[in-house]
Each structure stands twice: as C-alpha cells, then as structure tokens.
TIGU-991511 format. One record per residue (C-alpha): residue in one letter; x, y, z. Coordinates in steps of 0.5 Angstrom, whole numbers, always signed. Example, Ala and Ser with C-alpha at 12.3 -4.5 7.8 and 13.67 -1.06 7.14 Angstrom:
2
SITE  A  +25  -9  +16
SITE  S  +27  -2  +14
END
This chain:
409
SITE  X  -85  +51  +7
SITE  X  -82  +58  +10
SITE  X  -74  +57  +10
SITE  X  -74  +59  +18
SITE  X  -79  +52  +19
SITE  X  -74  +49  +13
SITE  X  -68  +50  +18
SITE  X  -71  +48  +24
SITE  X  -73  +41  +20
SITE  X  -66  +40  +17
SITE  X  -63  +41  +25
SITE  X  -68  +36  +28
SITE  X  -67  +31  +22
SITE  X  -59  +31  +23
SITE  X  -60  +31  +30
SITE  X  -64  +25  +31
SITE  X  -59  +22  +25
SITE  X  -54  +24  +30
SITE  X  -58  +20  +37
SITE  X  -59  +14  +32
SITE  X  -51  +13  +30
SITE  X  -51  +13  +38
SITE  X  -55  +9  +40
SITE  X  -54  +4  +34
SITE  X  -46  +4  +36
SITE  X  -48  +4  +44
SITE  X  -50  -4  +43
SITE  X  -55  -4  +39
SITE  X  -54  -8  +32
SITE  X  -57  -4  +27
SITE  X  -51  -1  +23
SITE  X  -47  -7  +19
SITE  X  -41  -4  +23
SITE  X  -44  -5  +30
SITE  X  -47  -13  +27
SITE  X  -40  -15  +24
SITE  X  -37  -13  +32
SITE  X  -43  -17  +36
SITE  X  -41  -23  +30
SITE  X  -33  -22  +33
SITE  X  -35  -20  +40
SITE  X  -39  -27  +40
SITE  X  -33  -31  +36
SITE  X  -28  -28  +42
SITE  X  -34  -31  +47
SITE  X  -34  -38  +44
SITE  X  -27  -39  +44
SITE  X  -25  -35  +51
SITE  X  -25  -41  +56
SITE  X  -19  -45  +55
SITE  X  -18  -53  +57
SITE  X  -12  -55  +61
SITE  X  -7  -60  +58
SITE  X  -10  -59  +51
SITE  X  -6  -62  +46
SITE  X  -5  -62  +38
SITE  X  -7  -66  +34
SITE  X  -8  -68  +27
SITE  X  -2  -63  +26
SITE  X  +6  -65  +24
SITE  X  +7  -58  +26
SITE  X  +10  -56  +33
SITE  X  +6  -51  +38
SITE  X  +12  -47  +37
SITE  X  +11  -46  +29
SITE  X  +3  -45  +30
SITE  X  +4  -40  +33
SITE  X  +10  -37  +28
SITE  X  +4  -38  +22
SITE  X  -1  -33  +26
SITE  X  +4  -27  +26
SITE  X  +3  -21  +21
SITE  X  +3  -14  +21
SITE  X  -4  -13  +25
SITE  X  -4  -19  +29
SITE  X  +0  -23  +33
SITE  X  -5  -28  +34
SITE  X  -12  -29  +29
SITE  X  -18  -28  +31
SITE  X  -20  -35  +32
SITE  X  -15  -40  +34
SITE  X  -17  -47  +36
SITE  X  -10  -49  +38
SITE  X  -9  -44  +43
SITE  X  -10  -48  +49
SITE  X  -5  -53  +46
SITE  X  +1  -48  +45
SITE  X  -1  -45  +52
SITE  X  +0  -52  +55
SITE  X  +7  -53  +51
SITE  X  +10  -45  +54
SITE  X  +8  -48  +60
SITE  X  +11  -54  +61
SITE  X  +16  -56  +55
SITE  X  +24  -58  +57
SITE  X  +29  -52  +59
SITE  X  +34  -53  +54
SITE  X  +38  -46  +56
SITE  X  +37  -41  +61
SITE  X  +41  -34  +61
SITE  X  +40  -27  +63
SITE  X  +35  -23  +60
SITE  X  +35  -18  +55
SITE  X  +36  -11  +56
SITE  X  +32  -7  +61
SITE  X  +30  -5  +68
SITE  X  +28  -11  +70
SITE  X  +30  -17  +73
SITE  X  +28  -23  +68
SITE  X  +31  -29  +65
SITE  X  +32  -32  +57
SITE  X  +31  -39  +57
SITE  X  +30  -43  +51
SITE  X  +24  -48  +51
SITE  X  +25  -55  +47
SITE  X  +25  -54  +40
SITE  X  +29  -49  +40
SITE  X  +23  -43  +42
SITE  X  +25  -37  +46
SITE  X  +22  -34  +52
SITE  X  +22  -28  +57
SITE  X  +22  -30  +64
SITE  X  +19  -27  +70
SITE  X  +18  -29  +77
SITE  X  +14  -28  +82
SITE  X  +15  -21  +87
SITE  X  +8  -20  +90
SITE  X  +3  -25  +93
SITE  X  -4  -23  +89
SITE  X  -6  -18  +94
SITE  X  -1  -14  +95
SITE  X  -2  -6  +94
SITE  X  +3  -2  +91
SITE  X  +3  +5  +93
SITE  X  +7  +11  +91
SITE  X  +7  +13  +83
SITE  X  +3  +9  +79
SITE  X  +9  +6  +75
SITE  X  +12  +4  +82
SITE  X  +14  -2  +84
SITE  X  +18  -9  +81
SITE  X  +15  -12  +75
SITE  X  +8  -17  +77
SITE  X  +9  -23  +73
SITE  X  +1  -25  +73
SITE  X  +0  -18  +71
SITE  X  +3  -20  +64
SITE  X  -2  -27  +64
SITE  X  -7  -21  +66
SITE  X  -6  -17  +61
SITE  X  -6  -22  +54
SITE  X  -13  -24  +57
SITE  X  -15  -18  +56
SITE  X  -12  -16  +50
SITE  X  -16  -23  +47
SITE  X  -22  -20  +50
SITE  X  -22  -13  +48
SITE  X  -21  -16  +40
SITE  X  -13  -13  +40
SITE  X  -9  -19  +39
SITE  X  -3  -15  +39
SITE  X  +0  -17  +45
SITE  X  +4  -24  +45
SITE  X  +3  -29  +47
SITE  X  +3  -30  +56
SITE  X  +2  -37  +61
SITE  X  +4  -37  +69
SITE  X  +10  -43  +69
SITE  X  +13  -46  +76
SITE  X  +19  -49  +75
SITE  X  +24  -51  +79
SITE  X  +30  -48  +80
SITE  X  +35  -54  +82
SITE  X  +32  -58  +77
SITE  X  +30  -54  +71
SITE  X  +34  -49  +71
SITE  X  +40  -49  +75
SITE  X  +44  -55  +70
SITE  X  +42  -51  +63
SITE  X  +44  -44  +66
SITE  X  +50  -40  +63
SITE  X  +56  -38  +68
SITE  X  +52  -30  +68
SITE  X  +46  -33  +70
SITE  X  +49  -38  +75
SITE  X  +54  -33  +79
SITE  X  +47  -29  +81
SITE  X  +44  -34  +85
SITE  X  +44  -35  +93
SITE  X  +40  -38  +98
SITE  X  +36  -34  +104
SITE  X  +34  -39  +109
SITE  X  +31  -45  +106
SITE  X  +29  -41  +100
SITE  X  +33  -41  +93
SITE  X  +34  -34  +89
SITE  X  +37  -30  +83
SITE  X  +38  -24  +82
SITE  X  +40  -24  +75
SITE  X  +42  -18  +71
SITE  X  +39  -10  +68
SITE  X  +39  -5  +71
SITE  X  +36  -4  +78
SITE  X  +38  -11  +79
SITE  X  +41  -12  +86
SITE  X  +44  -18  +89
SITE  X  +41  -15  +96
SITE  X  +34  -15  +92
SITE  X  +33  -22  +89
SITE  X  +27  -26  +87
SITE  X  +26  -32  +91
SITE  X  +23  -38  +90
SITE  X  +18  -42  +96
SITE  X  +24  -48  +97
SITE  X  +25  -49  +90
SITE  X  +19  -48  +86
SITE  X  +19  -41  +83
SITE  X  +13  -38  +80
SITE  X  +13  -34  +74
SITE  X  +11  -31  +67
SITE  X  +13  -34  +60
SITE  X  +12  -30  +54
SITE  X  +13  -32  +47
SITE  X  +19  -29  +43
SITE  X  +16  -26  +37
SITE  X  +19  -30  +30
SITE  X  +26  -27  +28
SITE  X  +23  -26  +21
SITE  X  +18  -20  +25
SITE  X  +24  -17  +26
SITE  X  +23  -10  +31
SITE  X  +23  -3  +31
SITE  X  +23  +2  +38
SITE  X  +19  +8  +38
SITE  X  +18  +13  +44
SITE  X  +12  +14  +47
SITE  X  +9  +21  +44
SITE  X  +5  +20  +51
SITE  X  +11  +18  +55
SITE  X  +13  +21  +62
SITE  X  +19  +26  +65
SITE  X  +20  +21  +71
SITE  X  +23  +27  +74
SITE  X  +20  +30  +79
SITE  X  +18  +38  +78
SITE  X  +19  +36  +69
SITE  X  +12  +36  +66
SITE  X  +12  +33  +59
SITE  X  +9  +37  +54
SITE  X  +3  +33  +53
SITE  X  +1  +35  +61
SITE  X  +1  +42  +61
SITE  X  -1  +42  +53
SITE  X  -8  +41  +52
SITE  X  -8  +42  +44
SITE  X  -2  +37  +45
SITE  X  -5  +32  +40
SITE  X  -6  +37  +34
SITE  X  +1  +37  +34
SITE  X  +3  +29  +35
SITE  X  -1  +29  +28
SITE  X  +4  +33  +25
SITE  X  +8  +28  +25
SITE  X  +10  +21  +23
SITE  X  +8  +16  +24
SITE  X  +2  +18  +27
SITE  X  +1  +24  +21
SITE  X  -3  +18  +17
SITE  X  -4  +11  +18
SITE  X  -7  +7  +23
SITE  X  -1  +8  +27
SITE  X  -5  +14  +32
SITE  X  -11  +10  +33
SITE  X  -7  +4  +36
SITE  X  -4  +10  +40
SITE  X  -11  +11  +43
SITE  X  -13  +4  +43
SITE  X  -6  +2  +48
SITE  X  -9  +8  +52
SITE  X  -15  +5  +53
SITE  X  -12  -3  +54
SITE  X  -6  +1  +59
SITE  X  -12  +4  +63
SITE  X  -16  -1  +64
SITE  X  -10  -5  +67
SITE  X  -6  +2  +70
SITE  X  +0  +1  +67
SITE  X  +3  +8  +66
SITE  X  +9  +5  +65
SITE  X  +9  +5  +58
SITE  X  +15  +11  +55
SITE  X  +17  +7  +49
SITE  X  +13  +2  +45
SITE  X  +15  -2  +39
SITE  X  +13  -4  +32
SITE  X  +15  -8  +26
SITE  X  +21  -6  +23
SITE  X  +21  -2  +16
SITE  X  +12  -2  +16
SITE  X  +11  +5  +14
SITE  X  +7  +7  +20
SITE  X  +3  +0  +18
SITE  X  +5  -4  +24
SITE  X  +1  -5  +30
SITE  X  +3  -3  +36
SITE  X  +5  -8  +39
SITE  X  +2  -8  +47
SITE  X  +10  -12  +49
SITE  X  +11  -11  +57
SITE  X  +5  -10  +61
SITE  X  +7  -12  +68
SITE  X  +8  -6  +70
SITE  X  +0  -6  +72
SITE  X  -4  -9  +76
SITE  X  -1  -5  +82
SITE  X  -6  -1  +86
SITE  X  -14  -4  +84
SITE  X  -16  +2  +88
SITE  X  -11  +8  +84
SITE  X  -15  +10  +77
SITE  X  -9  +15  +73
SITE  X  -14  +18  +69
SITE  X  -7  +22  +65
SITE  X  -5  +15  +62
SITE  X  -12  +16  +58
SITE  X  -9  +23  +55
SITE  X  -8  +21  +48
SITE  X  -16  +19  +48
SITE  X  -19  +25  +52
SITE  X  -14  +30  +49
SITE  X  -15  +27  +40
SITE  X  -22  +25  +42
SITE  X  -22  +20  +37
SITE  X  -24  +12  +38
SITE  X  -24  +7  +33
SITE  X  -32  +5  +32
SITE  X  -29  -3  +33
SITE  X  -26  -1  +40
SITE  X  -33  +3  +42
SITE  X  -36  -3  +40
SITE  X  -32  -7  +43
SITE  X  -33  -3  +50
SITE  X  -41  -2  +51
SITE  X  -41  -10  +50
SITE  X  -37  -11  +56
SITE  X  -41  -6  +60
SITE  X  -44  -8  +67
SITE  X  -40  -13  +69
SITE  X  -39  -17  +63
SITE  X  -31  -14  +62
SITE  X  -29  -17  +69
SITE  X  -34  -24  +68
SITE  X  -29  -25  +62
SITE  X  -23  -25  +65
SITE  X  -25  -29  +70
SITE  X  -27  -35  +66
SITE  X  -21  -33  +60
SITE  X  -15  -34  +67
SITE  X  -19  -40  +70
SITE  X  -14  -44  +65
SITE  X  -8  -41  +68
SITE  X  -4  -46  +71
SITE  X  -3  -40  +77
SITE  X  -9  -38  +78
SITE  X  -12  -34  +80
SITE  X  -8  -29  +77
SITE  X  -12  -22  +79
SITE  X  -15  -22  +86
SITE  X  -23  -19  +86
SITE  X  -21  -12  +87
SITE  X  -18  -12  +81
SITE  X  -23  -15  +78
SITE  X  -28  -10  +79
SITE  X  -22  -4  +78
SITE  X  -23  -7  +71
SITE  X  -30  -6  +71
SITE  X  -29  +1  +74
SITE  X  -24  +3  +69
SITE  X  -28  +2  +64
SITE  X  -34  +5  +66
SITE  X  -29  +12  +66
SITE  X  -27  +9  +59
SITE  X  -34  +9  +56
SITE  X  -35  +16  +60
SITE  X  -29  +19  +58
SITE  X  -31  +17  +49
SITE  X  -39  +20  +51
SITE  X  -36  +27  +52
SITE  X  -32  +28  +46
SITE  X  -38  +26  +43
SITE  X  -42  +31  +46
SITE  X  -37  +36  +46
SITE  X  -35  +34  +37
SITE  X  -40  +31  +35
SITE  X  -40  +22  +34
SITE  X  -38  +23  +26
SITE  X  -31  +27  +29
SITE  X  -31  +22  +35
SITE  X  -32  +15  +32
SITE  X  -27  +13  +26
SITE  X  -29  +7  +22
SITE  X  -21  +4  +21
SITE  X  -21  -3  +20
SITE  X  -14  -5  +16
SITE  X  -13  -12  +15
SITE  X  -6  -13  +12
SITE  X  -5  -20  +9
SITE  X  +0  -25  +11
SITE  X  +7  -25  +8
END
C-alpha cells in the first residue's frame, strides 16, 4: 500500500476511534468508565425518593453521628446512604437548645443548636416560589429553598460535596425566642400581626427584616460540618469585581485559564477539575455568587471543593449567565464521570429527578415549574458548551479520566 493510501487509512481509523469515545460516553455503556457511572447513576435513582418521618433503627448512634462518620476528603456524604432520610427527618424537627446570631457573612441567618448538641445555619424565608429576581445575576437577599435545591442537585449529579440541607418551619415564639441570646433577641420586632428578626452580618438592617406569617417562619438548616474538618477559605480564581466598569481578568483574558494552571492548587491535583464541576453545578442553579470557596484545611489541594452557600440562586428561571460556565468554556476540560453524569440527565431527565428528590421536603414544593425547566435548559447549554471543546480539541483533551477516592481517616 502506497504511503499517501496509509495515511488517509491511519486518519480514518483514528477518527472513527475518536467518534466511538464519543459516542461511547455520549450515554452509551460500551467503555468500562461510562458502564461503571450508569452503575452510579442507577444507584443515585434508587435511593433518590426519600420517606417522610423515617427514623433510625437498628442503631445506638444518633442522626447527628451518622452524618459525622460520612465526611471525608472527597465527600460529604457516600454514595449510598440508606439513613438519609432518618438524618433530614432529625434536622427538620429535633428541639432548639440555642439560637444565636450567624456567623460572619452579608447575609442574615441565625445559628441555632439542635438537641444533642448539632450545630446548624438557619435562613429564613424572604421570597414566595415565584417570585423573579431582577437585575445582576447575583442580586437580591438569600433564598432558603435554594439551598434545599441545590443539595438535591448536588445528590443528583453525583458530587456529594454539598452539606446536608432541609426546609423547617419553626416557631419563633416557642421555639426560638426562650433559647435566644440577648444579640439575637435585641434584633427582634413585630410588623402588624407578623413576628421578624433582623439578626446580625453585613447588609443586616433593622428596616429590612425577615418576617415570619404570625409566628411560624419558614426557612433552610444546613448541618455544620464536624469540627475535626476543620476549613480553609480560598478565593474563587473565577470570581467578580462587584464593581461596575472593573472587569476581572478572567473576562477580558480568554488564555486566563493557562494561567490558573500555574498556580497552586490548581497546577496539580484534583482541585481545578471540581472548579469546572462547581461551574457547572453553580450554572445549572444561576448561582454567580460564588467569589470564595472552601475546602479542608492542610489537603495539599486534595480536598474537594466543597459546594457551601447555594442560596444565592434560583433567582431568575428566565436568566442564563453563560460567564458563571468561564472555567469550563475557557480550560475546555471536564471530567468524564461528570460528562457521563450529564447525558443521563438529558431530555427532561434532570428536572424529573428534582421533582421526585424535593417531594420529601417538608416545604415543598421547593422550586416553581419554571425553574424546574431552567434546570433542563441550562443543561442542554452545559452539554452543548463540553461538545464544542470536543470538536474544537479533540475528546482525548477534553475528557479527563480523574476518579481519586481518598480513604476515610
């Protein structure tokens, strides 16, 4: 065979191999890599309805250990979890020993202190479910089902690196108010028939309250990560100016990204592929708020990004801020587990898993329908977005295989 037919043979066969990884990771189950995350992806579809009022048995351990034992580096939660239901049903109904301001922050939230001694972030209702935010895509107060959302998501898309989040109402004269410290109580008033709190961070106002209907508020708790995870604050390489006419470098720069991966943490490790994975969980909820992140202290850049702090999303189903997807659009690179992960939740599959994961949840529904069907959209941009870097690179350079498990402590 001349070599001129050689050559056009070897191009044919390395670009029908090139289609076949394709296609074999476009939700086919014909590469070990694509069968292992349908087996996941399966396992995620078994255990995502949840029963209301489950409870533990068989255990002398509390809800609040459980869910200590399940942290590690790469995870907040495993990958099957049979007592999660029973630990949601404790967050959302165990006694309030203590209620304090929150911790620092721009937001208004409170601390309280579940029986057993568990710490927890409260924050209460600001919006009705169909209510818009308008303006920049990271306007507006925090929405507390938003972070109910958004740890359903996280279970959904296989990170399991947000904590653990459920809806509570509570009441404030009963509940609250005879637990409170002076700080939290000196922030309370009353507008017409309704009870409000103010509380204490940064754009905290006392003309801009919280207010519960009568005496019953609605809200989120999040469960405090174990003290022994002690955390570490890193600035967002991706993040925003927040001041008008400023651009940051990362929306002027299009080779910005060749520059991140210079630095550590994200020059090795696993560190600047659960930057882009955040990307895509904080685009699919339009979170473009997120200008800091967190991880565990002293990891070596091992630790997992840990997804803290959602409620600055769900705002605007109709908004799609395509710049929160910069790290994935301008690195071009995905993790093939997360690629997987996202052709499974094609076509409407993505939206039907929230709706049966948030049907437990003691305030459902948690997202109005439009938001829903942003979720489906949104993805649908996501997919479309990964398919261009694969044309553009090749999916060899596009889809990196980086599964690291670290083991519990």
């Amino acid at each position: 065979m001349k070599l001129k037919q050689r050559m056009v043979v070897l191009c044919a066969v390395l670009l029908l191999l090139g289609l076949a990884k394709i296609f074999l990771l476009d939700g086919g189950e014909g590469t070990a890599a694509s069968r292992r995350d349908l087996r996941a992806f399966r396992k995620m579809e078994a255990g995502l309805s949840l029963s209301r009022g489950a409870r533990l048995t068989n255990t002398l351990q509390s809800s609040w250990e459980i869910a200590s034992q399940w942290v590690g580096p790469r995870e907040v939660y495993p990958e099957e979890t049979p007592e999660l239901a029973a630990v949601l049903t404790s967050l959302s109904s165990a006694r309030i020993e203590r209620a304090d301001v929150g911790y620092k922050g721009t937001q208004l939230k409170a601390l309280l202190v579940l029986d057993g001694g568990q710490k927890v972030v409260f924050k209460p209702k600001r919006y009705n479910r169909d209510y818009v935010v308008e303006g920049e895509p990271y306007a507006g107060y925090d929405r507390h089902n938003a972070e109910v959302a958004a740890f359903h998501l996280d279970r959904i898309l296989g990170f399991r690196r947000a904590p653990l989040v459920v809806g509570r109402y509570i009441n404030l004269r009963t509940e609250i108010k005879p637990v409170a410290t002076d700080q939290l109580l000196s922030t309370f008033l009353v507008q017409g028939n309704n009870t409000c709190f103010y509380g204490k961070c940064y754009y905290c106002r006392e003309s801009e309250p919280a207010c519960a209907e009568g005496e019953i508020m609605e809200g989120s708790l999040t469960l405090w990560l174990p003290d022994v995870w002690p955390l570490q604050k890193h600035r967002h390489p991706w993040g925003r100016t927040y001041r008008e006419g400023k651009l940051a470098r990362w929306e002027y720069d299009e080779s910005y990204c060749e520059a991140v991966k210079k630095m550590p943490p994200y020059d090795a490790g696993p560190r600047l592929l659960d930057v882009i994975d955040t990307a895509i969980f904080d685009y699919l909820i339009g979170n473009a708020d997120r200008h800091h992140y967190e991880s565990f202290q002293d990891d070596g850049g091992a630790s997992m990004l840990i997804l803290l702090d959602n409620a600055k999303s769900f705002g605007n189903p109709a908004l799609d801020e395509r710049s929160i997807l910069a790290p994935l659009y301008q690195c071009c690179m995905v993790r093939v587990s997360t690629w997987n992960r996202l052709n499974l939740l094609r076509s409407g599959a993505l939206s039907s898993a929230m709706r049966q994961a948030l049907a437990f949840d003691p305030i459902h529904p948690v997202l109005a329908e439009p938001h829903l069907a942003a979720l489906d959209r949104r993805l649908s941009g996501v997919i479309a977005t990964i398919k261009q870097c694969m044309e553009a690179q090749g999916p060899d350079n596009t889809l990196i295989e980086d599964r690291m498990n670290l083991p519990h402590p």
